[in-house]
C-alpha positions in Angstrom: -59.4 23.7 2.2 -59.1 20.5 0.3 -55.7 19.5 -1.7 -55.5 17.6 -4.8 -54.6 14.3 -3.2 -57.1 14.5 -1.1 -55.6 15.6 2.3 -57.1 18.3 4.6 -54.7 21.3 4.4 -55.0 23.5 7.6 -54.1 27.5 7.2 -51.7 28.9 9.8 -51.0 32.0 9.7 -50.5 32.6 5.8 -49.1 29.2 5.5 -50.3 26.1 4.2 -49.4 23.2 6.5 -50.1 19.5 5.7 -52.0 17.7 8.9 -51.1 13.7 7.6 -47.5 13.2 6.8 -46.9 9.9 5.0 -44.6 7.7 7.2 -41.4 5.7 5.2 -41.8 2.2 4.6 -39.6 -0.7 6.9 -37.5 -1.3 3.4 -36.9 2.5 3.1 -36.1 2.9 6.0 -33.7 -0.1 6.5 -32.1 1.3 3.1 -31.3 4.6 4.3 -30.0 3.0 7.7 -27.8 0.4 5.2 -26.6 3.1 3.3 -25.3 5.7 6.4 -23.6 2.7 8.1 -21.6 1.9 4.9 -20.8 5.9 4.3 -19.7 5.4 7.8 -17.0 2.4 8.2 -15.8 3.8 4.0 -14.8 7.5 6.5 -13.6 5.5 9.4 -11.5 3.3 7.5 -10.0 6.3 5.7 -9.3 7.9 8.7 -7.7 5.2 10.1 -5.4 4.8 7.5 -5.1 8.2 7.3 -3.9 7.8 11.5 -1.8 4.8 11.1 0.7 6.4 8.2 0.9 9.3 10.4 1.8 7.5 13.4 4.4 5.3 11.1 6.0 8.3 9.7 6.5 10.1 12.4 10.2 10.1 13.2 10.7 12.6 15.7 12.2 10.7 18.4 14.5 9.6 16.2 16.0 12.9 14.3 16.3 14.3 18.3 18.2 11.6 18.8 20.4 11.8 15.7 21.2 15.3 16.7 22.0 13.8 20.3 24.3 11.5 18.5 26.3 14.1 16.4 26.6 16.4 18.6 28.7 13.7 21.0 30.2 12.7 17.7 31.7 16.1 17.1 32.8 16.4 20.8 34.4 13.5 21.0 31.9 11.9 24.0 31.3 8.5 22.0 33.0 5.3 21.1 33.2 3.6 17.6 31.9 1.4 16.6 28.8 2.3 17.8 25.4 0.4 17.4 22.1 1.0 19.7 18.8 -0.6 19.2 15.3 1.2 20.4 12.2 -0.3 20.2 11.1 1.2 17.0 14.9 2.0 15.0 18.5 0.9 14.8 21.7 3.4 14.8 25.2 2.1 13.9 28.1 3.9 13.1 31.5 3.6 12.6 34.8 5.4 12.3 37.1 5.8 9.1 39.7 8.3 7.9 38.8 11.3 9.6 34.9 10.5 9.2 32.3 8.9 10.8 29.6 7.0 8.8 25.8 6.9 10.1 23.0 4.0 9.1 19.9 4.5 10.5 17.0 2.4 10.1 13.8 3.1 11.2 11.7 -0.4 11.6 8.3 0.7 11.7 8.2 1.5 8.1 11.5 0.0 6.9 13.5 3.1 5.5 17.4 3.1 6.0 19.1 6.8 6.1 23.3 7.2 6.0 25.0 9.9 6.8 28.6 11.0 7.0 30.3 13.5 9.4 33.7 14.9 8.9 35.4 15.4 11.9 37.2 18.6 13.0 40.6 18.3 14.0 41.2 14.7 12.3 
């Protein structure tokens, strides 16, 4: 069984398979390659932003340690003026008419927070 273009088709088993496939060309070839590679770094770029802002943002360490530093705020278990430096966020506070007055800033990405807690029995 002959095809238009000239190829010999071979029957197998009610289906018509092609026996000469036509291989890609080295500049097709390279193109396709080109093209996956740049899909590629475009994803892993993304996700790497996508990794560092997640790792920036994340601020658990320092709310557990907020809570740490209320709780021995309220019970009386800490000395004002207060100021402690970590690695990645600075905690100050300090002491005035009956409240104490939090500023926390978190240096990884630069965002200050203040708080204020009235104390019980002052």
């Amino acid at each position: 069984m002959w095809d238009p273009s000239g190829r010999k088709k071979k029957k197998c088993g009610g289906m018509v398979v092609l026996k000469k496939i036509r291989a890609s060309s080295l500049v097709e070839t390279l193109t396709a390659s080109v093209i996956i590679v740049v899909i590629f770094m475009i994803t892993s770029f993304s996700f790497n932003n996508v990794f560092l802002n997640t790792i920036k943002s994340d601020d658990e360490q320092l709310t557990n340690r907020i809570q740490e530093i209320k709780y021995l705020t309220r019970y009386e278990r800490i000395k004002f003026p207060f100021y402690e430096e970590r690695k990645y966020w600075v905690i100050s506070a300090e002491q005035k008419l009956g409240a104490v007055y939090f500023e926390v800033q978190n240096l990884r990405n630069k965002k200050k927070k203040n708080f204020i807690i009235e104390q019980i029995g002052n």
